[in-house]
N, C-alpha and C positions, 0 to 999 in steps of 0.2 A: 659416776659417784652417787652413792645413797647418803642421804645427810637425813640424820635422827639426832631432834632438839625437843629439850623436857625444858619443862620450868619450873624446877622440883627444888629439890634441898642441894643437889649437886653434892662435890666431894673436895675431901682438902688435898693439897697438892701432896704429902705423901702419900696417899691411897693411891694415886693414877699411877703409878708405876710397878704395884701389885695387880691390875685388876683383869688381866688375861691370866694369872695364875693360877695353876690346876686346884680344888679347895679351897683358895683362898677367901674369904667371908667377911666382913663386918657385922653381921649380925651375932647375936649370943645364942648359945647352946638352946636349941627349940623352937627357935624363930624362922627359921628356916636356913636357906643355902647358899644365899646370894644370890645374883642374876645369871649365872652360869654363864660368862664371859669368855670363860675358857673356850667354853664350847663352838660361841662366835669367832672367836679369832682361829680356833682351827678350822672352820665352813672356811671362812673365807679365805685362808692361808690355800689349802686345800684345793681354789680355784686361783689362787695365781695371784691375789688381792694384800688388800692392807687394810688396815684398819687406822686412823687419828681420833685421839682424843679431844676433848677441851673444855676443862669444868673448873664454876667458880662455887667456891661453897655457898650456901645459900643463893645463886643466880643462875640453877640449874648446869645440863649437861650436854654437851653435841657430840656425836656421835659421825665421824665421815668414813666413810665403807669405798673403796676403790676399788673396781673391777676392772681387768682388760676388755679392751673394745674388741666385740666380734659381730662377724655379719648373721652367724647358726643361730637358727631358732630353733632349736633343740631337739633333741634326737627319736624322733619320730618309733622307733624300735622300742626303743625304753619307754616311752607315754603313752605307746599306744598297745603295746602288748596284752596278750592276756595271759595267765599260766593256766598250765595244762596239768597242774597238780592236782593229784586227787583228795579230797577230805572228808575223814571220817565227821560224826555228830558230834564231834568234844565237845568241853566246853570248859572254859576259862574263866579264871581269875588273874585279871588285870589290877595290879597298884600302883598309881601313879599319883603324886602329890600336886602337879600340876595341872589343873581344871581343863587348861584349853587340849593340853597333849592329853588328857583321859578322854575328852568326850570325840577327840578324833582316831586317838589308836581302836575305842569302843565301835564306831561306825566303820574302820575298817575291820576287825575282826569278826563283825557283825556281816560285812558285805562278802567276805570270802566264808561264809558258812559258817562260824563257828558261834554255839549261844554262849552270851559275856557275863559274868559278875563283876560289876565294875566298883571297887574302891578307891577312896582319895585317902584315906591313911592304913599304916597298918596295924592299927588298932581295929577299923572297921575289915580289914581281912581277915583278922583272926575271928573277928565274930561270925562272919561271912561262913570262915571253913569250920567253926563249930555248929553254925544252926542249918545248915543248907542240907537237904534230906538228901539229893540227887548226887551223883560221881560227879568229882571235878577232877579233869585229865590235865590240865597245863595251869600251872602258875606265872603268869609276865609278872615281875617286878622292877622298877627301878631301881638302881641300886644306891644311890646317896637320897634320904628321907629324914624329917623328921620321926620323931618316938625310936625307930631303929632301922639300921639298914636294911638292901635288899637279900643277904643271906643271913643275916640276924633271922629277920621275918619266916626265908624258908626255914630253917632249922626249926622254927617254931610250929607250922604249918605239917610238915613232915610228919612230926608225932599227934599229929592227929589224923592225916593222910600219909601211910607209908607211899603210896602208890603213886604220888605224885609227880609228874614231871615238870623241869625249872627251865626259864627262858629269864634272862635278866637284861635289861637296858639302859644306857647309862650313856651321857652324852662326853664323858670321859672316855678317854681308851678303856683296852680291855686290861691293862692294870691295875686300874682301879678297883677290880675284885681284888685280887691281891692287898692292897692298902685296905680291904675293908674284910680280911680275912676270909677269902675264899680261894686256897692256892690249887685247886683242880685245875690239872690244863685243860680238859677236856667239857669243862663247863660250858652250858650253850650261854653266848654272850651275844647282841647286835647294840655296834655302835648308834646312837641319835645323833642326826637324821637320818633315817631309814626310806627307800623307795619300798612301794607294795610288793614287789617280785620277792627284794632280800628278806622281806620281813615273810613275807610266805612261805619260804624257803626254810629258813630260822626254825618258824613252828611246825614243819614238817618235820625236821631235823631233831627236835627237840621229845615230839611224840613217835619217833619211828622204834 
């Protein structure tokens, strides 16, 4: 068991019963996205786990995370692999509104070769893809954002780079284009959490 305790404002007893809900939010229009809950309870659905609540309002929040007992210390193949992908000089524009996931997706896309333009809104993307002198081959976007989404954003992007190619991420399913008006089946999407191999792969996929 993982147990995570805040000492914060907590939540009133009808919120806990939304708060794995796919968009579901407390916050107003701009403020951002929530805590993306969702996202948590399908990681740990995903391994076999649960998740319990238990919050008072204003007496903070606990958090107890359940995992099955095993003796694997994990899978030696997958961690310690390297790909054998080849990559051209691209170079990307990454949008991510969350600080800690930009400055780590930047440091891997930086460590598999490719050089990064990295924004936190897509307002400083669009300034990015209007003043930036050099080609930019690949767009990563998230795709739930404040100011507008992540095919909002491309669509915008586009007409100033036709040439463009889109990589979108999103710790929802790959429905969630859909709910956010992108009904191409063939759109490159990779779920969060991503390992380096898929996420390499992806951008391969994406520039081929």
């Amino acid at each position: 068991m993982l147990t995570v305790t805040d000492n914060g404002s907590g939540m009133e007893q009808e919120i806990l019963p939304h708060l794995f809900e796919p968009f579901f939010t407390t916050k107003e229009v701009g403020e951002g996205t929530g805590l993306g809950l969702a996202t948590v309870h399908g990681i740990v659905k995903q391994n076999n786990g649960s998740v319990q609540v238990r919050s008072t309002f204003n007496q903070g929040t606990t958090f107890e995370i359940y995992f099955p007992a095993t003796e694997c210390t994990g899978d030696a193949h997958e961690t310690g692999q390297t790909s054998q992908l080849e990559h051209t000089a691209a170079t990307v524009l990454l949008v991510e509104d969350e600080p800690a996931i930009l400055e780590m997706a930047t440091l891997l896309l930086e460590s598999l070769g490719y050089s990064v333009l990295a924004a936190h809104a897509p307002s400083q993307a669009l300034q990015v893809a209007q003043e930036y002198d050099g080609r930019i081959d690949l767009l990563i976007t998230d795709v739930v954002m404040p100011e507008m989404n992540g095919p909002q954003l491309a669509q915008k992007i586009l007409l100033l780079r036709p040439e463009l190619r889109q990589l979108f991420m999103s710790g929802y399913s790959s429905g969630v284009m859909e709910h956010h008006g992108m009904k191409d089946k063939n759109v490159h999407f990779i779920h969060k959490p991503f390992t380096r191999i898929a996420f390499e792969k992806m951008i391969c996929e994406a520039l081929a």
